[in-house]
ROKOL-611304 format. One record per residue (C-alpha): y, z, x; residue number from 1; residue in three letters. Coordinates in steps of 0.5 Angstrom, whole numbers, padded with zeros to 4 digits, m for minus. Layout:
REM residues N
<north = Y, up = Z, east = X, nr = NUM, rest = ALA>
...
This chain:
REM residues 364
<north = 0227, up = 0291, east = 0234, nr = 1, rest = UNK>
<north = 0222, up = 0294, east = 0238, nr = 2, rest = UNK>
<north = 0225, up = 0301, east = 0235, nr = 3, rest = UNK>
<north = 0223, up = 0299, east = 0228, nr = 4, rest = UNK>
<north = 0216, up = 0297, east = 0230, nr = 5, rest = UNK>
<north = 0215, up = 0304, east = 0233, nr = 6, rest = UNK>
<north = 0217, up = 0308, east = 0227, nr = 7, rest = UNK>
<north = 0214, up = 0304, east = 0222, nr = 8, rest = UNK>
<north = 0208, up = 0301, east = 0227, nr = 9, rest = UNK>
<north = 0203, up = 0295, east = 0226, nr = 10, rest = UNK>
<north = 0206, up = 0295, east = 0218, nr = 11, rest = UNK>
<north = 0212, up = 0291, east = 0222, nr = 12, rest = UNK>
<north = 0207, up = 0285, east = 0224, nr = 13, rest = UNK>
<north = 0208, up = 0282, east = 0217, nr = 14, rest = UNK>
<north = 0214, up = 0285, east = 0215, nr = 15, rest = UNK>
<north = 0218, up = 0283, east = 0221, nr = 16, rest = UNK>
<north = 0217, up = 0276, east = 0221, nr = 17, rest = UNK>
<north = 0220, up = 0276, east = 0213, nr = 18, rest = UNK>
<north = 0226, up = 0281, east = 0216, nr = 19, rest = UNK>
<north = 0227, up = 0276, east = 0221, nr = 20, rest = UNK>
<north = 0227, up = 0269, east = 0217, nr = 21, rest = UNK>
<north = 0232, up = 0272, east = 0211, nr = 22, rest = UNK>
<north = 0237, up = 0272, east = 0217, nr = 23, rest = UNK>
<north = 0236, up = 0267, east = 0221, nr = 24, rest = UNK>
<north = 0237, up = 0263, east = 0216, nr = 25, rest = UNK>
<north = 0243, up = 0266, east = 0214, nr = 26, rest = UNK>
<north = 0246, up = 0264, east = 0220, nr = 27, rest = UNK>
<north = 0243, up = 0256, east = 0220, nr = 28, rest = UNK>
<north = 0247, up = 0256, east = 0214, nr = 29, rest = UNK>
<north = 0253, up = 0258, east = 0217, nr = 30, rest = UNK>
<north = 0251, up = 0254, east = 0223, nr = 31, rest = UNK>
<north = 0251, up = 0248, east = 0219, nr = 32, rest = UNK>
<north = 0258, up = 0250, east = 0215, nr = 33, rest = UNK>
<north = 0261, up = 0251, east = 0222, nr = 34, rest = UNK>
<north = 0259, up = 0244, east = 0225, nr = 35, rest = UNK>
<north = 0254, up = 0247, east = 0231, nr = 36, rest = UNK>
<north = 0248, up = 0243, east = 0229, nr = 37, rest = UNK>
<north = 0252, up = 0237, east = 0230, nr = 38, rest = UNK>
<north = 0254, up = 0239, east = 0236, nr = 39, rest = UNK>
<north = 0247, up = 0240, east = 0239, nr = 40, rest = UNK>
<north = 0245, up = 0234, east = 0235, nr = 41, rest = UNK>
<north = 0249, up = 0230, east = 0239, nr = 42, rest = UNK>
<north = 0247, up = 0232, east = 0246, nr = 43, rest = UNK>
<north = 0239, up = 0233, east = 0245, nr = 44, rest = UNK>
<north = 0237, up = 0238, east = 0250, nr = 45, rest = UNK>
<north = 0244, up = 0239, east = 0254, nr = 46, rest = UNK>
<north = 0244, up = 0247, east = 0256, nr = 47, rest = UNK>
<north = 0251, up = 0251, east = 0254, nr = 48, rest = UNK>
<north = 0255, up = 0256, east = 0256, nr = 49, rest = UNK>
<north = 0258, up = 0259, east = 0250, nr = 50, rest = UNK>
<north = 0265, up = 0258, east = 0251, nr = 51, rest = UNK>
<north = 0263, up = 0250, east = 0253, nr = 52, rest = UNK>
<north = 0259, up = 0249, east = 0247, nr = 53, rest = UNK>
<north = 0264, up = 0253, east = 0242, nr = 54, rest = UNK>
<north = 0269, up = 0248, east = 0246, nr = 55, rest = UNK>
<north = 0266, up = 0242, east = 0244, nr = 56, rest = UNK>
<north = 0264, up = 0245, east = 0237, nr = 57, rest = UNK>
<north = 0271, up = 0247, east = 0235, nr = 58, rest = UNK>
<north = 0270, up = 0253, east = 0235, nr = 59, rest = UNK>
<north = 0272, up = 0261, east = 0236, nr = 60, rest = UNK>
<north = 0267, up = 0263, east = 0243, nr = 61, rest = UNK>
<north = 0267, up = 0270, east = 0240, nr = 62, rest = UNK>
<north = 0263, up = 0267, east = 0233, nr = 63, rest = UNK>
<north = 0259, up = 0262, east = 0237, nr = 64, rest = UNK>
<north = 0256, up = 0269, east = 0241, nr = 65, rest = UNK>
<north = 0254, up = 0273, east = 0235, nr = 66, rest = UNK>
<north = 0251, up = 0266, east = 0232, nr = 67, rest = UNK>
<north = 0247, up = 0265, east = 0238, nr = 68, rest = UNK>
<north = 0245, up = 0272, east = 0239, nr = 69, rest = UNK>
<north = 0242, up = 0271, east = 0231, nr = 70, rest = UNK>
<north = 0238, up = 0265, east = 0232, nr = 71, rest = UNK>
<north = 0236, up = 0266, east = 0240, nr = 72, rest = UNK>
<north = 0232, up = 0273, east = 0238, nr = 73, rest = UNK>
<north = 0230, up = 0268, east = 0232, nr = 74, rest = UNK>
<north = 0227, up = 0263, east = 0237, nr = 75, rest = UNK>
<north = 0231, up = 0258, east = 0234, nr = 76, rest = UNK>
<north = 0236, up = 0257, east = 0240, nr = 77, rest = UNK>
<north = 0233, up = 0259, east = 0247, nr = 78, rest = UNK>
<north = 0238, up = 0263, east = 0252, nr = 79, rest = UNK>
<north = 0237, up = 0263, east = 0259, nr = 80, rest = UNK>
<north = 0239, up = 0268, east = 0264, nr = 81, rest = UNK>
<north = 0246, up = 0267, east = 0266, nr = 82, rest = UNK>
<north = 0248, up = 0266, east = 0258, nr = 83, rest = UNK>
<north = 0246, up = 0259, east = 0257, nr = 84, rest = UNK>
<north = 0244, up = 0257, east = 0251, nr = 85, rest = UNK>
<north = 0240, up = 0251, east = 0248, nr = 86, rest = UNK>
<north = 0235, up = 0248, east = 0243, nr = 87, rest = UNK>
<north = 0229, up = 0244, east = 0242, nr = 88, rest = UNK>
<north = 0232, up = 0237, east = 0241, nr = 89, rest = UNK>
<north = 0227, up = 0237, east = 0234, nr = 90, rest = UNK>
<north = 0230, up = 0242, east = 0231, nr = 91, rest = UNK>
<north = 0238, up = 0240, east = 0230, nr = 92, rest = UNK>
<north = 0235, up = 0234, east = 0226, nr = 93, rest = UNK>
<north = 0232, up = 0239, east = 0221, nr = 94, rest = UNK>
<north = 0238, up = 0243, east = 0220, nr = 95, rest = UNK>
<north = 0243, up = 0236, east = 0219, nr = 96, rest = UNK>
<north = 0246, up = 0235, east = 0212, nr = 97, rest = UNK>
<north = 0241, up = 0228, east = 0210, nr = 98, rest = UNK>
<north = 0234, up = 0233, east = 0212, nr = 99, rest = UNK>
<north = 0230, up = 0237, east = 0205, nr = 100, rest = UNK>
<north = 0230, up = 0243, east = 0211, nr = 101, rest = UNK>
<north = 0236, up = 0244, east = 0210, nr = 102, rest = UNK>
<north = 0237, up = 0244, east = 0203, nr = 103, rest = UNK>
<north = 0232, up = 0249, east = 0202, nr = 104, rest = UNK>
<north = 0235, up = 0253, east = 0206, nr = 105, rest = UNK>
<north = 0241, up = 0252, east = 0202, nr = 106, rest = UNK>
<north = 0239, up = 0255, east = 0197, nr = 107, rest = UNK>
<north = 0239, up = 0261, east = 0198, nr = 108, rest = UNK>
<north = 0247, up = 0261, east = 0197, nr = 109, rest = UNK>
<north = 0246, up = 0260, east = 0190, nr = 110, rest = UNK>
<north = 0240, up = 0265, east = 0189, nr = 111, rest = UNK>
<north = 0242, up = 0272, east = 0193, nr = 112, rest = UNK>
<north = 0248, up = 0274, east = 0189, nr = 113, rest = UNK>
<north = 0244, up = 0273, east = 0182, nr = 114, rest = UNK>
<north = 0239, up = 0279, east = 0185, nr = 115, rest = UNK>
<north = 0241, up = 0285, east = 0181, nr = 116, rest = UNK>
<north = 0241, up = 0280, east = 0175, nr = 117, rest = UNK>
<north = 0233, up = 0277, east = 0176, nr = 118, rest = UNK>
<north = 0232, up = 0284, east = 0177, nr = 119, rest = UNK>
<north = 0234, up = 0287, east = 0171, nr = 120, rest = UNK>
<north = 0230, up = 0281, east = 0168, nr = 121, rest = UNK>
<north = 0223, up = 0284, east = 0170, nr = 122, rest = UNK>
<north = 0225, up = 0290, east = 0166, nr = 123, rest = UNK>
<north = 0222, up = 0290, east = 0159, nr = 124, rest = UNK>
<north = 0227, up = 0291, east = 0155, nr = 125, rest = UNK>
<north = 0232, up = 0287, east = 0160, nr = 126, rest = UNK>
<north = 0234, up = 0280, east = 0158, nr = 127, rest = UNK>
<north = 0230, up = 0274, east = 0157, nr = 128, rest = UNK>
<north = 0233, up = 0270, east = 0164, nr = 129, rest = UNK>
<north = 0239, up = 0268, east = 0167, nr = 130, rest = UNK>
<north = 0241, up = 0261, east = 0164, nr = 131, rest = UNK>
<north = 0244, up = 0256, east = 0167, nr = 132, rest = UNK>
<north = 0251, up = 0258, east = 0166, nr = 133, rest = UNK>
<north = 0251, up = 0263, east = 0171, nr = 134, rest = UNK>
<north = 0248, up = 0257, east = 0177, nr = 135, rest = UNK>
<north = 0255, up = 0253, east = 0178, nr = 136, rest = UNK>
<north = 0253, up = 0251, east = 0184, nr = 137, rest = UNK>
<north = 0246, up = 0249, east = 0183, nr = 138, rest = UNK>
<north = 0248, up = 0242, east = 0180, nr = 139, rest = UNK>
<north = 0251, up = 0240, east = 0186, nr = 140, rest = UNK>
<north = 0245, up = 0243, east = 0191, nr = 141, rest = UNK>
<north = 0240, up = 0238, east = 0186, nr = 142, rest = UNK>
<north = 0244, up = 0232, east = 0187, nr = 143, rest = UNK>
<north = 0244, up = 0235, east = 0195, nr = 144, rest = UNK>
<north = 0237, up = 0235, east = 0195, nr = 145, rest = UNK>
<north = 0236, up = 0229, east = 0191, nr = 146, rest = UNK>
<north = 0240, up = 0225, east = 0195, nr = 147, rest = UNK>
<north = 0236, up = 0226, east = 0201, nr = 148, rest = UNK>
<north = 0230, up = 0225, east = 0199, nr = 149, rest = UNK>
<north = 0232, up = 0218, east = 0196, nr = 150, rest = UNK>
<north = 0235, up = 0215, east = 0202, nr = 151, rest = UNK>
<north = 0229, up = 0219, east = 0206, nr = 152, rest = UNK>
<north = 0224, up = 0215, east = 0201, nr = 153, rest = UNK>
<north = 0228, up = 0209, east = 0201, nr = 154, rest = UNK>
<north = 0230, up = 0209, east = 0193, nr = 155, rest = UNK>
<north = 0230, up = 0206, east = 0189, nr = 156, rest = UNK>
<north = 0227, up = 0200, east = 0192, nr = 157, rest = UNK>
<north = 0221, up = 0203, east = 0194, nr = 158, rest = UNK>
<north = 0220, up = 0208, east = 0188, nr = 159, rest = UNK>
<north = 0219, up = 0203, east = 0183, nr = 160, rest = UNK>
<north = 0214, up = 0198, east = 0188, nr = 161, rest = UNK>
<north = 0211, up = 0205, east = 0190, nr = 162, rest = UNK>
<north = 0210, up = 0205, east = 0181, nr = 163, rest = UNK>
<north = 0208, up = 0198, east = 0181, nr = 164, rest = UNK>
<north = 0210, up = 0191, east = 0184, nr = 165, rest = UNK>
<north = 0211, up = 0189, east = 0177, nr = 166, rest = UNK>
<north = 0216, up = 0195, east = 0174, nr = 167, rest = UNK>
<north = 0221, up = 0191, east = 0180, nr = 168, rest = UNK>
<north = 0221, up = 0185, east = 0177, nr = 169, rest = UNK>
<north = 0221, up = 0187, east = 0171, nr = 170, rest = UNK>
<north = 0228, up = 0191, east = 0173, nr = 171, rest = UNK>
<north = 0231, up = 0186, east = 0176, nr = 172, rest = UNK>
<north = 0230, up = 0181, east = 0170, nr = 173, rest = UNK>
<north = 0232, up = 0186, east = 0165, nr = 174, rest = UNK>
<north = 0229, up = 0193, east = 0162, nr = 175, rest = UNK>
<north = 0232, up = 0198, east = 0156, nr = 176, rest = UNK>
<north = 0231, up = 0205, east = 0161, nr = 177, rest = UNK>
<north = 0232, up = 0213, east = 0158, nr = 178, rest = UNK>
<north = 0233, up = 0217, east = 0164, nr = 179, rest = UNK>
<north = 0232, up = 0225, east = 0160, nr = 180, rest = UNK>
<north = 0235, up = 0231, east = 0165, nr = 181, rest = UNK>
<north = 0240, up = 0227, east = 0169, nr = 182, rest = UNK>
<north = 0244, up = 0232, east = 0173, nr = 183, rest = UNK>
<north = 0250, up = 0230, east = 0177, nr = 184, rest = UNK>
<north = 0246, up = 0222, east = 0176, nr = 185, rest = UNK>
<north = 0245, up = 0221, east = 0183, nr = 186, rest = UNK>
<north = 0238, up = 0218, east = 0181, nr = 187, rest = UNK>
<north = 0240, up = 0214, east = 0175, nr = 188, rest = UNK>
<north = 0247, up = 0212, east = 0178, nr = 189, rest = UNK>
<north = 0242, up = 0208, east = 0184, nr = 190, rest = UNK>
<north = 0238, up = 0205, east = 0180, nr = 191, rest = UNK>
<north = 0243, up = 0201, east = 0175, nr = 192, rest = UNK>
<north = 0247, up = 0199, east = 0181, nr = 193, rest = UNK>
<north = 0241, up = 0196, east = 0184, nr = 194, rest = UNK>
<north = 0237, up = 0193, east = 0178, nr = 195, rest = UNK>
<north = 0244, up = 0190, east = 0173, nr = 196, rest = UNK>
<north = 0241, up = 0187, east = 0170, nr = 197, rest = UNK>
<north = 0238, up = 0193, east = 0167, nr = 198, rest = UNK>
<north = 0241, up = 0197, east = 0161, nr = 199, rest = UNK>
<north = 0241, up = 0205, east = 0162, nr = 200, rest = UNK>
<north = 0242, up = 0211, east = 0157, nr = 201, rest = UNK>
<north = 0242, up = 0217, east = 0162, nr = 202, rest = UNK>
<north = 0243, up = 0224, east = 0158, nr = 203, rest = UNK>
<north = 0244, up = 0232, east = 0160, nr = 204, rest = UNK>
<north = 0246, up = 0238, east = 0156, nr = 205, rest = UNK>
<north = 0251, up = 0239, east = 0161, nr = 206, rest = UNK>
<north = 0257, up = 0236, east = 0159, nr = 207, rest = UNK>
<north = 0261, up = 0237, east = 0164, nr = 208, rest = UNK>
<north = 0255, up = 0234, east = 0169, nr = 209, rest = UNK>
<north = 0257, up = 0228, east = 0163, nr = 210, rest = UNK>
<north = 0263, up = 0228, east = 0164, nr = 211, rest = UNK>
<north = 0263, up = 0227, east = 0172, nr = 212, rest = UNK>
<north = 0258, up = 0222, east = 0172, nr = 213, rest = UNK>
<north = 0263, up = 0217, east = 0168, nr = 214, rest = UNK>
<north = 0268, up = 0218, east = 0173, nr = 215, rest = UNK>
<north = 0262, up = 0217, east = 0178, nr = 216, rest = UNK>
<north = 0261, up = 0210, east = 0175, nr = 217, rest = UNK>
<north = 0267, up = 0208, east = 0174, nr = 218, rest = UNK>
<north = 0269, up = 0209, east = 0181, nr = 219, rest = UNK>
<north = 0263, up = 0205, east = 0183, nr = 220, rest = UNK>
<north = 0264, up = 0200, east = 0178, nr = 221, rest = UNK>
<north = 0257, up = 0201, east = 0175, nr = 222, rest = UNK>
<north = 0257, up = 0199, east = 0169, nr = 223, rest = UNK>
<north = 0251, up = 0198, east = 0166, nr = 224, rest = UNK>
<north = 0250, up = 0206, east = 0165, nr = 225, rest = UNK>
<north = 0252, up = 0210, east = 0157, nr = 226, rest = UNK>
<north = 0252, up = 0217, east = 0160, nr = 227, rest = UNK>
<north = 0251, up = 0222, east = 0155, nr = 228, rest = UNK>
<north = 0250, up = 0229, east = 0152, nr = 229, rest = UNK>
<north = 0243, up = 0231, east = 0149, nr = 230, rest = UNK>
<north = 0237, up = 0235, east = 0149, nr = 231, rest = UNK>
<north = 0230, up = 0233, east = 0152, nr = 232, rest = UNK>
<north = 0227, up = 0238, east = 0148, nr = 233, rest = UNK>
<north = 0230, up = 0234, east = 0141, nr = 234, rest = UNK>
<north = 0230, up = 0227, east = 0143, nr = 235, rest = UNK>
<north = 0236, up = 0223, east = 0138, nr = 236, rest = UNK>
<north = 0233, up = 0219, east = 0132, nr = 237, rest = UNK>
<north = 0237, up = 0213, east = 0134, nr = 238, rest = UNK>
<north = 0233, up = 0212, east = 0141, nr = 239, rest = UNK>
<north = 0226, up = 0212, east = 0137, nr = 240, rest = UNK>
<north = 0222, up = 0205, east = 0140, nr = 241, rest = UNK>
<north = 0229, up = 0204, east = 0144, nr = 242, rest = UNK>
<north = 0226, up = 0203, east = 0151, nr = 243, rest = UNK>
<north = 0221, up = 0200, east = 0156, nr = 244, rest = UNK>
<north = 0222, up = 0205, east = 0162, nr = 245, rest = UNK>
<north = 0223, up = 0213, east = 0162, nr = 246, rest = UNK>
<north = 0224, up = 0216, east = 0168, nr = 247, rest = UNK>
<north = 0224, up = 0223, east = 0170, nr = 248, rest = UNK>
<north = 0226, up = 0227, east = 0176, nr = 249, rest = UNK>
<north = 0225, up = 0234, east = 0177, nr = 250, rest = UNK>
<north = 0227, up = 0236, east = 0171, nr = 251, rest = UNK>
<north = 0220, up = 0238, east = 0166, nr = 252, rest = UNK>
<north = 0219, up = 0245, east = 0169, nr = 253, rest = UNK>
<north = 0225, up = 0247, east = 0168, nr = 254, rest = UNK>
<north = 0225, up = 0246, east = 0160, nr = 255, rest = UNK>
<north = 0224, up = 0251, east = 0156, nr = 256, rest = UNK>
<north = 0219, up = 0247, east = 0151, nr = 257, rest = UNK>
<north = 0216, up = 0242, east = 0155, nr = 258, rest = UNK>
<north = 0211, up = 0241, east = 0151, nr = 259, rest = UNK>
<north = 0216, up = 0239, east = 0146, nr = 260, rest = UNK>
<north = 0219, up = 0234, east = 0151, nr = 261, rest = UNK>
<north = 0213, up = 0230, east = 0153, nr = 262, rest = UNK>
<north = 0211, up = 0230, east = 0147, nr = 263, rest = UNK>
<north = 0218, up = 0226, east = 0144, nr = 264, rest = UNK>
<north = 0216, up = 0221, east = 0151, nr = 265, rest = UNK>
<north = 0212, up = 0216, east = 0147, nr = 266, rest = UNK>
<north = 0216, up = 0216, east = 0142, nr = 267, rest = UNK>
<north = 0222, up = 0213, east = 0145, nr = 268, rest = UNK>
<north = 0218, up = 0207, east = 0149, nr = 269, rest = UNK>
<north = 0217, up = 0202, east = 0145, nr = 270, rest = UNK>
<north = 0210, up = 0199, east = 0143, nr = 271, rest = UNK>
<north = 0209, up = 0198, east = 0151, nr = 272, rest = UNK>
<north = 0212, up = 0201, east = 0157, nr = 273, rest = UNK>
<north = 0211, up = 0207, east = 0161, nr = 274, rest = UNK>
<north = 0214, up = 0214, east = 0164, nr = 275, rest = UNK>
<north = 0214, up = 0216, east = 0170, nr = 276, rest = UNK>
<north = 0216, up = 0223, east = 0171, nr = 277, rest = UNK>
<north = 0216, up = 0226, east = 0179, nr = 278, rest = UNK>
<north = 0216, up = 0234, east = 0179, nr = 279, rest = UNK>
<north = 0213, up = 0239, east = 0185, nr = 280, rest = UNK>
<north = 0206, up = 0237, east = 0187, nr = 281, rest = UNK>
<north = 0202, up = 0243, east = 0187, nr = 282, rest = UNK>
<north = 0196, up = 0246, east = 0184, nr = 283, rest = UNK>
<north = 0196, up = 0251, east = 0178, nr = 284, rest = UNK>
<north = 0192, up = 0255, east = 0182, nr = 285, rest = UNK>
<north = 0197, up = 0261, east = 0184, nr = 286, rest = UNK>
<north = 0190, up = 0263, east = 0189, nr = 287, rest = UNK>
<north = 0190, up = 0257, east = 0192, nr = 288, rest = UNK>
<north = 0197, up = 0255, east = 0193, nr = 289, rest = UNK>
<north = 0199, up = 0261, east = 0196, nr = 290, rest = UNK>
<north = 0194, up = 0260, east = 0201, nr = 291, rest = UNK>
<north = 0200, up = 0255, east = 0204, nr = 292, rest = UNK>
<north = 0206, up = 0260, east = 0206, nr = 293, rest = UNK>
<north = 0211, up = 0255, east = 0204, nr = 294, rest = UNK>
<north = 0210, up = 0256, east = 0198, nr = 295, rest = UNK>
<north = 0213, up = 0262, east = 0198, nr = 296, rest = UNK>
<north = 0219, up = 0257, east = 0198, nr = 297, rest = UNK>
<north = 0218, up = 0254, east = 0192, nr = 298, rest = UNK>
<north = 0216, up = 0260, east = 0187, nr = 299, rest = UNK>
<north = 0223, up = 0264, east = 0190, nr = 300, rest = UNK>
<north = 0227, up = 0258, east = 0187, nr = 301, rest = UNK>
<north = 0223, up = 0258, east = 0181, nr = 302, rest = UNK>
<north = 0224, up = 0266, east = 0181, nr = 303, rest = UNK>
<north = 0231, up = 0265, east = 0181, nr = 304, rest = UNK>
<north = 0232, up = 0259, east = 0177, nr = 305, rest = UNK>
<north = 0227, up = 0253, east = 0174, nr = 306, rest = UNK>
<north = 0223, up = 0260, east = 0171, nr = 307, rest = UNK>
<north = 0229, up = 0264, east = 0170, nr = 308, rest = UNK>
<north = 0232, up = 0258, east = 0166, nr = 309, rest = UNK>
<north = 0227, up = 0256, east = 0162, nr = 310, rest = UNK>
<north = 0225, up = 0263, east = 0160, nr = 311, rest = UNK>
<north = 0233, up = 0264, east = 0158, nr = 312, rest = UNK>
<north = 0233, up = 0260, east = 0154, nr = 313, rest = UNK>
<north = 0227, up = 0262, east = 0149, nr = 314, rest = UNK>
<north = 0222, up = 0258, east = 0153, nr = 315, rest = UNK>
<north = 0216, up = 0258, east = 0156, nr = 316, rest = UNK>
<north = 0218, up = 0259, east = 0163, nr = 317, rest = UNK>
<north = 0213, up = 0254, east = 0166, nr = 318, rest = UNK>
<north = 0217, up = 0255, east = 0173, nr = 319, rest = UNK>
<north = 0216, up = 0250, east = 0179, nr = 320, rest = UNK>
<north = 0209, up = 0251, east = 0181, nr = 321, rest = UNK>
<north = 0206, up = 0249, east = 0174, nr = 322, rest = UNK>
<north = 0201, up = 0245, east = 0178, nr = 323, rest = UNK>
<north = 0197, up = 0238, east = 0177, nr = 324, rest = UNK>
<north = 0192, up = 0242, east = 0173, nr = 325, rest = UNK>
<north = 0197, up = 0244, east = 0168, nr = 326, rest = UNK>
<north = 0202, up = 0238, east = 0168, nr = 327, rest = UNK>
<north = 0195, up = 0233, east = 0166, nr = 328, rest = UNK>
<north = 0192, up = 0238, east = 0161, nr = 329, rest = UNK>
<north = 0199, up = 0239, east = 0158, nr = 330, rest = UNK>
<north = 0200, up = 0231, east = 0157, nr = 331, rest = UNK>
<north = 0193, up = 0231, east = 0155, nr = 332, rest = UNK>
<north = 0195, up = 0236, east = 0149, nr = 333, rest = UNK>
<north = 0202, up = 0232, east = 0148, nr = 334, rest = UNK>
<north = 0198, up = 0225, east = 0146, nr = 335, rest = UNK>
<north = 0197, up = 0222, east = 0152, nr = 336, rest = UNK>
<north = 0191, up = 0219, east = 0153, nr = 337, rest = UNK>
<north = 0188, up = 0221, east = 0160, nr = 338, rest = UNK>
<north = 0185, up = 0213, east = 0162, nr = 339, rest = UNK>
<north = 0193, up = 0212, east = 0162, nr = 340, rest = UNK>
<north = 0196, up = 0218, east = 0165, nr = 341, rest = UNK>
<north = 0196, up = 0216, east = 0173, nr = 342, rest = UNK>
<north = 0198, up = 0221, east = 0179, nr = 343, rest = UNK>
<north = 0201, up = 0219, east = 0185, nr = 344, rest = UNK>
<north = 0201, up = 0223, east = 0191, nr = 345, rest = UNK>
<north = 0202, up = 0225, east = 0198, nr = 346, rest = UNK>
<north = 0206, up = 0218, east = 0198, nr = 347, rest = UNK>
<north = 0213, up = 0223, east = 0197, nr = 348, rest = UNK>
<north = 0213, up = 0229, east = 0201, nr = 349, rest = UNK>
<north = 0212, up = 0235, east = 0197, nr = 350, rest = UNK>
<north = 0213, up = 0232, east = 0190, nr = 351, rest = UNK>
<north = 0207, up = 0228, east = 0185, nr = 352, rest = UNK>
<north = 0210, up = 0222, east = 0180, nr = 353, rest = UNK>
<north = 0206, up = 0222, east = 0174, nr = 354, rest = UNK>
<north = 0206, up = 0215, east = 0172, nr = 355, rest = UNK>
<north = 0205, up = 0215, east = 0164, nr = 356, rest = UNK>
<north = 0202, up = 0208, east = 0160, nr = 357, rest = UNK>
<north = 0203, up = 0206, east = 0153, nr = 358, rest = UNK>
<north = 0201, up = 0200, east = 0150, nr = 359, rest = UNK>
<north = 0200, up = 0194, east = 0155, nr = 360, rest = UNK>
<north = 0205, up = 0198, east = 0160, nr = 361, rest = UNK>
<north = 0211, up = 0194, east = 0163, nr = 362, rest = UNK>
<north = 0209, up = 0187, east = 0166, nr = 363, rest = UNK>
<north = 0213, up = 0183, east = 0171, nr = 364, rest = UNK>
């Protein structure tokens, strides 16, 4: 408020905005649980009383006063004289449940109850992180997320053309494939239902994900996936020289020794085929990264989860903001050659996909 601005000065200039954000976003979340996204989004541009717009979003006009009075003062809602409330028609599509936007703002529902825990992690003689058994929602946002930006990019279609022409033919014909990391199996899951011919071992260290993801299956009558439980940084013997192609969503800085896992990924294909691992695009470079404020959104995941994970479990706690740089020079020290380790770029928003060659590859 303008009180604030006088008593603290020109300060608030930057401190404002950040105050401003954190609850506005709370406030879109609750939007989103309240179904008044979808209310605005099925009628773009249209002005509103309160009490009509409450109305027609099945909702209490009392809650729907104080939501608008947050997002108004925020710039996200407009309200005009005589109370009418309305939004820029490009806005409500960003907040709807199939848009990344939103589910970076979700996040923070997983993350803001974990405070007075991460910050006893900063202390010295504080624990080493907060593990995964204290994120029990995080699984489900992943694959909130994940689902979202596969159908935004066509999955899994078009990743696989996008890696190459001839990883496609090759699954439709028939590929032995390994997907490390796999979650709630919303990746793997698309993939072998739409390449049958393929066989898929999917693994996580999280049974309970496991045990979901064989209810999944069978719900779906996928059944050319094994669904089990292991450990990315110490691969089963019985895998060695097992499979064509390995692929790997999101997982690799979140590992507590990642070097261990790029490492055992030869090892698991056989003497021909390829890798392809898709983790956050950004540069090593904290100076240079932080120059997109954006980024902010990544390194405060990467606070309260990915870095904190890794680092719970006695790793390195790469966190998800490695960097391209590091990504390469870790491949590089893990025995892949650099002639064989392909980055592709820009083609999915905000993500790189590292594609890694052993041997002659896949041919179609």
């Amino acid at each position: 408020s303008s009180g604030i601005n006088a008593e603290y000065g020109e300060i608030m200039d930057k401190i404002a905005p950040v105050l401003v954000g954190a609850h506005a976003s709370s406030a879109i979340i609750a939007g989103h649980y309240a179904g008044l996204w979808d209310t605005l989004i099925d009628h773009p541009g249209k002005k509103w009383s309160i009490e009509e717009l409450a109305e027609t979003a099945g909702c209490k006009d009392r809650w729907v006063r104080e939501w608008v009075g947050v997002l108004a003062s925020a710039g996200v809602l407009n309200l005009e004289e005589g109370m009418l409330v309305s939004c820029d028609k490009d806005i409500p599509p960003l907040l709807q449940p199939s848009s990344e936007v939103l589910h970076f703002i979700t996040s923070l529902e997983f993350i803001v109850d974990k405070e007075p825990q991460i910050g006893a992690c900063f202390k010295k003689d504080g624990p080493l992180g907060v593990g995964y058994g204290d994120y029990p929602n995080f699984q489900d946002w992943m694959a909130g997320w994940s689902h979202c930006r596969n159908t935004n990019q066509k999955f899994p279609v078009g990743f696989m053309t996008m890696i190459g022409d001839e990883l496609h033919n090759a699954l439709e014909k028939g590929l032995t494939v390994l997907e490390p990391g796999c979650g709630r199996g919303r990746h793997v899951l698309a993939v072998a239902k739409r390449y049958p011919n393929s066989k898929f071992t999917s693994f996580d260290i999280d049974a309970k994900c496991i045990e979901l993801n064989k209810v999944d299956a069978e719900k779906e009558g996928i059944t050319n996936i094994d669904f089990v439980t292991g450990d990315f940084c110490n691969m089963k013997p019985e895998w060695q020289g097992h499979f064509d192609y390995v692929m790997i969503f999101d997982c690799m800085h979140d590992l507590p020794h990642p070097a261990l896992a790029m490492k055992g990924l030869k090892g698991v294909l056989k003497e021909n085929g390829i890798v392809s691992m898709l983790d956050i695009d950004t540069s090593t470079d904290m100076v240079e990264q932080t120059k997109e404020p954006m980024s902010a959104v990544l390194y405060n995941i990467s606070l309260h989860h990915c870095m904190s994970v890794s680092l719970s479990g006695g790793g390195v706690g790469l966190g998800a903001c490695w960097g391209v740089e590091l990504a390469r020079k870790m491949l590089g020290e893990a025995g892949w050659n650099q002639e064989d380790i392909r980055i592709i770029t820009k083609v999915i928003p905000g993500h790189a996909v590292y594609v890694l060659k052993k041997g002659n590859g896949i041919s179609a």
